[in-house]
C-alpha positions as a printed Julia matrix, in Angstrom:
106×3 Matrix{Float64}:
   0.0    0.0     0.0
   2.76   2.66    0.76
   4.55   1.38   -2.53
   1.19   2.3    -4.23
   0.95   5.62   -2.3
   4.53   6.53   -2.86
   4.24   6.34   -6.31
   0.7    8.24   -6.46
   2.78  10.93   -5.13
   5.57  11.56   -7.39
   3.28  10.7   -10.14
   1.64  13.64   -8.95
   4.17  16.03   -8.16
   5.55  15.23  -12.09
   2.37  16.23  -13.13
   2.35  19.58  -11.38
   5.85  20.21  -12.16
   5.01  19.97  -15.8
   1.7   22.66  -15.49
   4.19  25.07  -13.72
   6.47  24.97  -16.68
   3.95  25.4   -19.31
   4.33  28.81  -20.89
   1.12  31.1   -22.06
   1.75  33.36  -25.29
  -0.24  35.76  -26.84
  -1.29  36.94  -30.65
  -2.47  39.95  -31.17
  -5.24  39.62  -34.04
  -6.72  42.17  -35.83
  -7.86  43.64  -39.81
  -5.66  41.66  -41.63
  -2.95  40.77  -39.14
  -1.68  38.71  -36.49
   1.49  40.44  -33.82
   3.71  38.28  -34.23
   2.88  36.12  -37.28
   5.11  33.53  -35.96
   6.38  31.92  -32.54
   7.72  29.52  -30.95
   6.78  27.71  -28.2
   7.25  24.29  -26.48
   5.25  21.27  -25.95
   2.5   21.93  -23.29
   2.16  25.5   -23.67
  -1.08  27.18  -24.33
  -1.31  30.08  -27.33
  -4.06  32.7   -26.17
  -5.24  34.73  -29.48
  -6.31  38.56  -28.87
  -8.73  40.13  -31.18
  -8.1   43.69  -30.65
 -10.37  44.96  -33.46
 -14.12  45.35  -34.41
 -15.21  43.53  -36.65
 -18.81  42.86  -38.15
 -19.23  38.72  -36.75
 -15.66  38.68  -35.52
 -12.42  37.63  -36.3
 -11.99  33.77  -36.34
  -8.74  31.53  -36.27
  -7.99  28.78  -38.53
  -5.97  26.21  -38.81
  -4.68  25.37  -42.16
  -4.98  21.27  -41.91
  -8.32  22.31  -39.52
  -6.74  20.95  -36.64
  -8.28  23.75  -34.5
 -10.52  26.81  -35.34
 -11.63  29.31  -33.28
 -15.25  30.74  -32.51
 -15.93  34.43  -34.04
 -14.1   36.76  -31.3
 -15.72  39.78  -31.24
 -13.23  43.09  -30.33
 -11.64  42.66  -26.72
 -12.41  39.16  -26.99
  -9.62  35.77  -26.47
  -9.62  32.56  -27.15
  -7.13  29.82  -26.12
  -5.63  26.61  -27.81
  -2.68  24.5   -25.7
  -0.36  22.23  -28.09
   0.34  19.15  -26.68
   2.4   17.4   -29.42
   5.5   18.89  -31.22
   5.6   20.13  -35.0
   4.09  22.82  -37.42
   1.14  24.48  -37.25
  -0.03  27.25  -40.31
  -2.7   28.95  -39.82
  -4.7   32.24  -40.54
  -7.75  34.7   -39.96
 -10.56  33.01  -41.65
 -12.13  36.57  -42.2
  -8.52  37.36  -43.58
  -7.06  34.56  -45.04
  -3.77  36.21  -46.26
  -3.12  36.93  -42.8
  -1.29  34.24  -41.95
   0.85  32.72  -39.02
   2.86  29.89  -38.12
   3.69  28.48  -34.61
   6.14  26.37  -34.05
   6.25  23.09  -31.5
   9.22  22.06  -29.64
């Protein structure tokens, strides 16, 4: 039983370690652009996307294989998306879809 406990234990403390790591970054979106367009970030952490203008039904964000989209944020609004797994992710503003972005996965 203490084996079993002991173990529940520093399974948890691993767990918590790795949440106190994990990094939050934000994108400014707005008419036709994203600030920055690109980052980089590590496995874990969570992107937080800022619409900071009006916009008649909001400003949405895509990604380009549709691995996440946003609802329509309307000005003032933010939206959040954590990336678990390294790699590539394009995406853009699907009101605005030559504003584009790229984020990066360690």
């Amino acid at each position: 039983m203490w084996r079993f406990l002991l173990q529940l234990f520093i399974f948890g403390l691993a767990f918590f370690a790795f949440e106190a790591f994990a990094e939050d970054t934000e994108i400014k979106v707005g008419h036709s652009r994203l600030d920055p367009s690109e980052v980089t970030i590590s496995a874990g952490d969570t992107v937080t996307f800022h619409n900071e203008d009006q916009m008649p039904g909001g400003h949405s964000i895509v990604a380009d294989d549709g691995a996440f989209k946003s609802p329509a944020l309307a000005e003032g609004d933010t939206w959040s998306h954590t990336f678990n797994e390294p790699g590539t992710h394009h995406f853009h503003i699907g009101e605005h879809p030559d504003a584009k972005g790229t984020i990066t996965v360690n």
